[in-house]
Biopython code that builds the backbone (N, CA, C, O; Angstrom):
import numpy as np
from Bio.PDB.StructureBuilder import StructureBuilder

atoms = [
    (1, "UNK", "N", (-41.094, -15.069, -36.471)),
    (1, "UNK", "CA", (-41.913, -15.479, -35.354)),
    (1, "UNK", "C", (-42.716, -16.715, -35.756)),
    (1, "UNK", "O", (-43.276, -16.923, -36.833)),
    (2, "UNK", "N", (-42.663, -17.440, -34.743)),
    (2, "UNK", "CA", (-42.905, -18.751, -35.117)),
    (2, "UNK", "C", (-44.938, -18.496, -34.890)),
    (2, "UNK", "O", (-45.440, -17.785, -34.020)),
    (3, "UNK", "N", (-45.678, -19.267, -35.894)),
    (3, "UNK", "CA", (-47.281, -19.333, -35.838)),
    (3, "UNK", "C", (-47.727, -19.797, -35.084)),
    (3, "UNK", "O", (-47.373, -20.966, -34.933)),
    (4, "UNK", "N", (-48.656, -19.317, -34.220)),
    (4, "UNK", "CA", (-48.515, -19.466, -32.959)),
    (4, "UNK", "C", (-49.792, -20.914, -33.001)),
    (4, "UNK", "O", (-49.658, -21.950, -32.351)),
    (5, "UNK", "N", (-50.504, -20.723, -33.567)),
    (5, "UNK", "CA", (-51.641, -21.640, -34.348)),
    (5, "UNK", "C", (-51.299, -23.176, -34.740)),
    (5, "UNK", "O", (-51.897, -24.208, -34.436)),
    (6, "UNK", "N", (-50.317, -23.008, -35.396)),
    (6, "UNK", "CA", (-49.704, -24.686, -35.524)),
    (6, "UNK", "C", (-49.773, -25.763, -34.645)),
    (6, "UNK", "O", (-49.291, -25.447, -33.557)),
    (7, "UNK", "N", (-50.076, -26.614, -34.671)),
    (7, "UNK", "CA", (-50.251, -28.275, -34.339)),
    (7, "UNK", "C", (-49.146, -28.510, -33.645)),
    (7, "UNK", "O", (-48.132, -28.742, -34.303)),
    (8, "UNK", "N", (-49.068, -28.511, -32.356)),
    (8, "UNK", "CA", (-47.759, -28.969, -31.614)),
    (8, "UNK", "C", (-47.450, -27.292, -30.954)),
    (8, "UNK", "O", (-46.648, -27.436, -30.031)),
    (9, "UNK", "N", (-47.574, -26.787, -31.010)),
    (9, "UNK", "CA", (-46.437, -25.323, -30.074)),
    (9, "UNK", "C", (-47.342, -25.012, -28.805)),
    (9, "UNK", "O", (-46.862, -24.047, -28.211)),
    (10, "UNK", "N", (-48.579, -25.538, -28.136)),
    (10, "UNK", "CA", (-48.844, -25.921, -27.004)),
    (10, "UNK", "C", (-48.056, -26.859, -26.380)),
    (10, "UNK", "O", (-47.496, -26.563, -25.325)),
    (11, "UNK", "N", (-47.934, -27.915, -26.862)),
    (11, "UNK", "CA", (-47.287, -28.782, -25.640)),
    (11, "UNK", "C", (-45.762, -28.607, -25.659)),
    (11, "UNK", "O", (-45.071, -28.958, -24.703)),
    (12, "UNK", "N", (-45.158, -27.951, -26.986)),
    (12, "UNK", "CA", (-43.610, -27.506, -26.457)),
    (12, "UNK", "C", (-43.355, -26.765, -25.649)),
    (12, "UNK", "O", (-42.500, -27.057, -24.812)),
    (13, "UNK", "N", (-44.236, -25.135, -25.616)),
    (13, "UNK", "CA", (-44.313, -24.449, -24.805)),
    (13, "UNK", "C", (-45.184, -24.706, -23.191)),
    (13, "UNK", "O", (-45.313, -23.754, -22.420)),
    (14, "UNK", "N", (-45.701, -26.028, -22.864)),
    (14, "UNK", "CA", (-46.204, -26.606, -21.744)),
    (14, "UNK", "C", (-44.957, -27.595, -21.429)),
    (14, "UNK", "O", (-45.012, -27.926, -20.244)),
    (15, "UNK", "N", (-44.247, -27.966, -21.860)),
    (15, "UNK", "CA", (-43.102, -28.865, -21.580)),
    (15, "UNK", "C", (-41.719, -27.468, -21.249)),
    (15, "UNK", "O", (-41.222, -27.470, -20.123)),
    (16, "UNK", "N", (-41.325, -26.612, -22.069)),
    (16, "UNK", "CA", (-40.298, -25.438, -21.890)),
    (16, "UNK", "C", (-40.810, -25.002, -20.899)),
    (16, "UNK", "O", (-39.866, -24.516, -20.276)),
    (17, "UNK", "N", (-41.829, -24.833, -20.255)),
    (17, "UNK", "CA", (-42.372, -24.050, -19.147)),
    (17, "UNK", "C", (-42.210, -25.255, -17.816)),
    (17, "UNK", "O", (-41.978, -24.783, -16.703)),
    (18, "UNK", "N", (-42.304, -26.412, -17.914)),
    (18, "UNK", "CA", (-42.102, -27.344, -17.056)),
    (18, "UNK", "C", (-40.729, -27.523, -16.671)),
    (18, "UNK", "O", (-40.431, -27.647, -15.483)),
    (19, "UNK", "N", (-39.722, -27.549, -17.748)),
    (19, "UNK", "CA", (-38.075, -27.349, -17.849)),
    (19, "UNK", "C", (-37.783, -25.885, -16.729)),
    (19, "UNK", "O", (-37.306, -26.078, -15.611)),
    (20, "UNK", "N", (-38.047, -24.838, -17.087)),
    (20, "UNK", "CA", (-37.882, -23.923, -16.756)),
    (20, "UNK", "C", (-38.732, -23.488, -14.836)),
    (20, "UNK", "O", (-38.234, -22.713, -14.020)),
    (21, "UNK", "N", (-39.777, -24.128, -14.689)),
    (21, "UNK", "CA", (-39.633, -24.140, -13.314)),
    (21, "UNK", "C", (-38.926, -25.363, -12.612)),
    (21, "UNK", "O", (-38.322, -25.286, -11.542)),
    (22, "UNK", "N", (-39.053, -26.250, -13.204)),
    (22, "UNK", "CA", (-37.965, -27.260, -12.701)),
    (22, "UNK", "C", (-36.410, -26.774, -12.221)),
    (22, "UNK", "O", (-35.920, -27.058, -11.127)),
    (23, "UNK", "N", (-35.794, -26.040, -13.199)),
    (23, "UNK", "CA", (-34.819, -25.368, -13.151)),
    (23, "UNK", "C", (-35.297, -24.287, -12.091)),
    (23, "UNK", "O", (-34.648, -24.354, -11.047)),
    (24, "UNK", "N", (-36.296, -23.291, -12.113)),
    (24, "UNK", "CA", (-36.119, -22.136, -10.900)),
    (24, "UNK", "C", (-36.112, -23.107, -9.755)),
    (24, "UNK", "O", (-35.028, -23.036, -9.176)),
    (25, "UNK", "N", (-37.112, -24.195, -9.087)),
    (25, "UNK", "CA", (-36.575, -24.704, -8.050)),
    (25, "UNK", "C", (-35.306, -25.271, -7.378)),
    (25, "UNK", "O", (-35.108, -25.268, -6.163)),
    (26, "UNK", "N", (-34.423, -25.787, -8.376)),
    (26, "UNK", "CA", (-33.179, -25.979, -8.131)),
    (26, "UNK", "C", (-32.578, -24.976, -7.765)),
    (26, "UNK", "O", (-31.767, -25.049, -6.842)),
    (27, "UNK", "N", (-32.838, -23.830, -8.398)),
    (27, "UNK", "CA", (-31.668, -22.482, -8.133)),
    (27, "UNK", "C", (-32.142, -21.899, -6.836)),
    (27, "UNK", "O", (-31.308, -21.307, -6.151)),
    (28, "UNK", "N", (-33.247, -21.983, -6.459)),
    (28, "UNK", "CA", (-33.898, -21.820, -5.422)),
    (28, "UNK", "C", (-33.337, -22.323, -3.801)),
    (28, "UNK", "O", (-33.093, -21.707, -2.763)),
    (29, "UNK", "N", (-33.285, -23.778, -4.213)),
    (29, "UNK", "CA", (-32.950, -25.093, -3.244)),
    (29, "UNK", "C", (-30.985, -24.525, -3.265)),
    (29, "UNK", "O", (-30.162, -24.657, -2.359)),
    (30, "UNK", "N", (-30.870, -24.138, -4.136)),
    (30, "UNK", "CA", (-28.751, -23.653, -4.523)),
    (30, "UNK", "C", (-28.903, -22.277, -3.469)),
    (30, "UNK", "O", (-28.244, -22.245, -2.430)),
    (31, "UNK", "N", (-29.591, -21.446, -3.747)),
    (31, "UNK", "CA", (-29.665, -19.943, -2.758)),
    (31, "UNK", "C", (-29.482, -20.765, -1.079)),
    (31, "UNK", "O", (-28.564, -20.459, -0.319)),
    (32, "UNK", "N", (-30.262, -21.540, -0.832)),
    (32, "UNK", "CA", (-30.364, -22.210, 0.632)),
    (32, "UNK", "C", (-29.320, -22.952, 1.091)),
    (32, "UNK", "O", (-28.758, -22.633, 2.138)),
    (33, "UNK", "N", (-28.917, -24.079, 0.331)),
    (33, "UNK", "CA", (-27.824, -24.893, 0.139)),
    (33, "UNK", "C", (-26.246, -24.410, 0.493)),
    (33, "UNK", "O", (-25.481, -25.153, 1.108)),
    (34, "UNK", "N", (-25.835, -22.979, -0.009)),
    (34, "UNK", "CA", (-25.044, -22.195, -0.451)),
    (34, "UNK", "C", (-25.015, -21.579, 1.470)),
    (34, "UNK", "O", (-23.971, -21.169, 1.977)),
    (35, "UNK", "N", (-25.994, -21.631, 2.039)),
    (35, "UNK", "CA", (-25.565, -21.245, 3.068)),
    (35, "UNK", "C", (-25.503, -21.976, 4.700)),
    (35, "UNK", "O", (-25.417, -21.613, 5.873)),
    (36, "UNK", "N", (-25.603, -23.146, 3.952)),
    (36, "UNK", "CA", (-25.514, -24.516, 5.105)),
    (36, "UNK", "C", (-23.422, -24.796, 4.987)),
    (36, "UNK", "O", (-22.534, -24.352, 4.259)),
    (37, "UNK", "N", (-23.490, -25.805, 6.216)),
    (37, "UNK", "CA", (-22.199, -25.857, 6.431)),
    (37, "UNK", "C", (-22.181, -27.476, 6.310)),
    (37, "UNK", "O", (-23.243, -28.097, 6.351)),
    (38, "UNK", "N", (-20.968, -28.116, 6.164)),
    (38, "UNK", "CA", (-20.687, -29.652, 5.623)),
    (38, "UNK", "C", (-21.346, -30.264, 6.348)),
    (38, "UNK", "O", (-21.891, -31.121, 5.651)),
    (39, "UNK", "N", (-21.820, -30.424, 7.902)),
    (39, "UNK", "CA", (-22.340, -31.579, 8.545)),
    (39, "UNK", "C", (-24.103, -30.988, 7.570)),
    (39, "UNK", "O", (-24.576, -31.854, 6.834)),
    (40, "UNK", "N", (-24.835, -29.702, 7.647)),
    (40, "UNK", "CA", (-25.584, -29.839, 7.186)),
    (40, "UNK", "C", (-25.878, -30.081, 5.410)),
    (40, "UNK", "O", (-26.926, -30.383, 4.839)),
    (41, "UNK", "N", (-24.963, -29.902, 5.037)),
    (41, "UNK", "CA", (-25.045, -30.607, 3.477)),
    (41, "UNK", "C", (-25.361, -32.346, 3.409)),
    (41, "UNK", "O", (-26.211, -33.018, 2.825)),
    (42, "UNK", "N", (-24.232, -32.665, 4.305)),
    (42, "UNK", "CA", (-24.096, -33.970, 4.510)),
    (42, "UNK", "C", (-25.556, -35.020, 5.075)),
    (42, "UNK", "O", (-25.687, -36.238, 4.960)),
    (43, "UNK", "N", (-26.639, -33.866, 5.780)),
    (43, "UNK", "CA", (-27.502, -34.676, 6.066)),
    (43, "UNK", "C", (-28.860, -34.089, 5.284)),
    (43, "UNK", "O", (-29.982, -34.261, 5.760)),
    (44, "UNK", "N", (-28.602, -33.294, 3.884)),
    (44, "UNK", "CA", (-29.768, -33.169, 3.108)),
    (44, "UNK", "C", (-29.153, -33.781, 1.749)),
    (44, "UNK", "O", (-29.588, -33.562, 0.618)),
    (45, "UNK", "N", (-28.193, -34.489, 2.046)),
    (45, "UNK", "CA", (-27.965, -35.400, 1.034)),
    (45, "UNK", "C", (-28.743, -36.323, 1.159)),
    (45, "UNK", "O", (-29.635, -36.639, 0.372)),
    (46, "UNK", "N", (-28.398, -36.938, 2.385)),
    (46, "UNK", "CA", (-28.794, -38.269, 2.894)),
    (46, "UNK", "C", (-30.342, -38.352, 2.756)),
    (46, "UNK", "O", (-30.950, -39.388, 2.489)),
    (47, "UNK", "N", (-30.949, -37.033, 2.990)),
    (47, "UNK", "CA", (-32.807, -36.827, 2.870)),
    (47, "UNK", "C", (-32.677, -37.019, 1.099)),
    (47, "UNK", "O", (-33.538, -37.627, 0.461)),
    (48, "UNK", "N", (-31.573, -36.452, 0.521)),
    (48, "UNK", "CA", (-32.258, -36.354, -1.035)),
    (48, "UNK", "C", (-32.248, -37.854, -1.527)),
    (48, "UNK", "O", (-33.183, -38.161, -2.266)),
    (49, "UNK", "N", (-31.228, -38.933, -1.189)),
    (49, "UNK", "CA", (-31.248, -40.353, -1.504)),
    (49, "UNK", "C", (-32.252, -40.965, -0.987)),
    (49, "UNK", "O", (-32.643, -41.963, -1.593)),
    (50, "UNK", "N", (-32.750, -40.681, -0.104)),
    (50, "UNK", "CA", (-33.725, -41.408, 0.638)),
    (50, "UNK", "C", (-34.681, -41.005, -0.325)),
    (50, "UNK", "O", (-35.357, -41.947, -0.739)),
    (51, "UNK", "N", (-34.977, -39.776, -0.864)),
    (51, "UNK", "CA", (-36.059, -39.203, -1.134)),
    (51, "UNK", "C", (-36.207, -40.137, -2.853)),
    (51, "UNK", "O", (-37.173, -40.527, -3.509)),
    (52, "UNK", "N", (-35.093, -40.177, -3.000)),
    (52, "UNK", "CA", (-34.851, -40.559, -4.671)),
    (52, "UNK", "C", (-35.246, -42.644, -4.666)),
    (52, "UNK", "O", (-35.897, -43.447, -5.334)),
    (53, "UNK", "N", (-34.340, -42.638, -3.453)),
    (53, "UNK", "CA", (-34.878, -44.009, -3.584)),
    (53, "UNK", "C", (-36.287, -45.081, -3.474)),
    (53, "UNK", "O", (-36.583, -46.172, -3.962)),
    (54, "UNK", "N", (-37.079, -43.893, -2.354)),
    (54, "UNK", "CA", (-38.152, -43.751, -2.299)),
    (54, "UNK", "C", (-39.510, -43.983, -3.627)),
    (54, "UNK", "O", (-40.503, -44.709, -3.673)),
    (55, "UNK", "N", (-38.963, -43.040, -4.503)),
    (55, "UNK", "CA", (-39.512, -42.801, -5.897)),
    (55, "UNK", "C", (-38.946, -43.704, -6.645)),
    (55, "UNK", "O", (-39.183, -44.905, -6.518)),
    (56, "UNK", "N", (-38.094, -43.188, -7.550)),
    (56, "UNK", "CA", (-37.491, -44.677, -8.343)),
    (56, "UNK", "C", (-36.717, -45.562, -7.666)),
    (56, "UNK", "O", (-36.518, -46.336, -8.603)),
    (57, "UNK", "N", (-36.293, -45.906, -7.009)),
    (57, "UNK", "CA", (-35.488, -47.363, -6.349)),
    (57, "UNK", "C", (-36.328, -48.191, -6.293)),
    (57, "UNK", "O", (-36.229, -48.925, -5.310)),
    (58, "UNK", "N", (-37.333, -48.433, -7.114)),
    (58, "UNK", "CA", (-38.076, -49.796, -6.737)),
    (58, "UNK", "C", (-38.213, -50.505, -8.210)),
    (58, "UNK", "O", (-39.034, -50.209, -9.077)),
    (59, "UNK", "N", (-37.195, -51.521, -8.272)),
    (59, "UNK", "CA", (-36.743, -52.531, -8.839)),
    (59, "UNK", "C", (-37.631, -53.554, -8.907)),
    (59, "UNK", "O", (-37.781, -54.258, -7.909)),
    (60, "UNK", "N", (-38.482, -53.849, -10.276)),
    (60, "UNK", "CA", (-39.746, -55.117, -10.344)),
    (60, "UNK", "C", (-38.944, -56.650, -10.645)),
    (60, "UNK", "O", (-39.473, -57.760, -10.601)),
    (61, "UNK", "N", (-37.588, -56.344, -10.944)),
    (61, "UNK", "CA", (-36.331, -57.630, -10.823)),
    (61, "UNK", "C", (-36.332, -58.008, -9.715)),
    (61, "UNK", "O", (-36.240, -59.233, -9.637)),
    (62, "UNK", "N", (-36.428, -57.255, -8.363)),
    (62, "UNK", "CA", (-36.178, -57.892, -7.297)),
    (62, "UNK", "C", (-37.394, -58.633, -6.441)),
    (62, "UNK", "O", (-37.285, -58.671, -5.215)),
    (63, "UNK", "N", (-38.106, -58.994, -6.840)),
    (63, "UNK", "CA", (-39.639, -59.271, -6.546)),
    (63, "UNK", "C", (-39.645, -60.654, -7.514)),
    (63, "UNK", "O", (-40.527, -61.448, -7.190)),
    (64, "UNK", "N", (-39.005, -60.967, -8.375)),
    (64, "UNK", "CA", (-39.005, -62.320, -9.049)),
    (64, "UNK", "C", (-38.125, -63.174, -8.400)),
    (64, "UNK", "O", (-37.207, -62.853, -7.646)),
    (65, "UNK", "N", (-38.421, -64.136, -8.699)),
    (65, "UNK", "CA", (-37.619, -65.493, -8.651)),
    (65, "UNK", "C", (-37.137, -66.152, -9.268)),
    (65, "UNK", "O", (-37.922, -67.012, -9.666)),
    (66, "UNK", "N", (-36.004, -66.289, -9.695)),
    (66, "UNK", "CA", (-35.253, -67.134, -11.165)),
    (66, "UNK", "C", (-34.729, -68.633, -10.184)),
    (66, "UNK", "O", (-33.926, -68.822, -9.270)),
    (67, "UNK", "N", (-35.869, -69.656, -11.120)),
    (67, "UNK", "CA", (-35.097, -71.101, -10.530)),
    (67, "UNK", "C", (-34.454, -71.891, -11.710)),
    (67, "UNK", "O", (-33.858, -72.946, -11.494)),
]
sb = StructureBuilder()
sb.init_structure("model")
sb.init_model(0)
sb.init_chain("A")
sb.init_seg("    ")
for serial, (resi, resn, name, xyz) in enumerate(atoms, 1):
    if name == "N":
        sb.init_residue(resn, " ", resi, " ")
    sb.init_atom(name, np.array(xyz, "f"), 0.0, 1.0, " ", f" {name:<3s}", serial, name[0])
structure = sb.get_structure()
């Protein structure tokens, strides 16, 4: 058994615990998913790109000017 006292086994076990609900929401979002049909897959895709591009799609390259 690892010492529970040691320098560092808070934030592994605050990061494994972040992994691990990260993961239950997915399986979560899979239970729901699992019972939609292709036109509705097809348009919570389209929400999840939007959603993604939203967040990271913003490119600080495209805001410059190369002359």
């Amino acid at each position: 058994m690892t010492d529970q006292t040691r320098w560092g086994i808070h934030e592994v076990q605050t990061r494994n615990k972040a992994i691990k609900y990260r993961r239950d929401l997915v399986a979560k979002a899979m239970v729901h998913v699992v019972k939609l049909d292709e036109t509705g897959i097809t348009d919570l895709m389209i929400q999840i790109e939007a959603e993604y591009e939203r967040k990271y799609g913003k490119n600080e390259a495209d805001d410059k000017v190369i002359l």
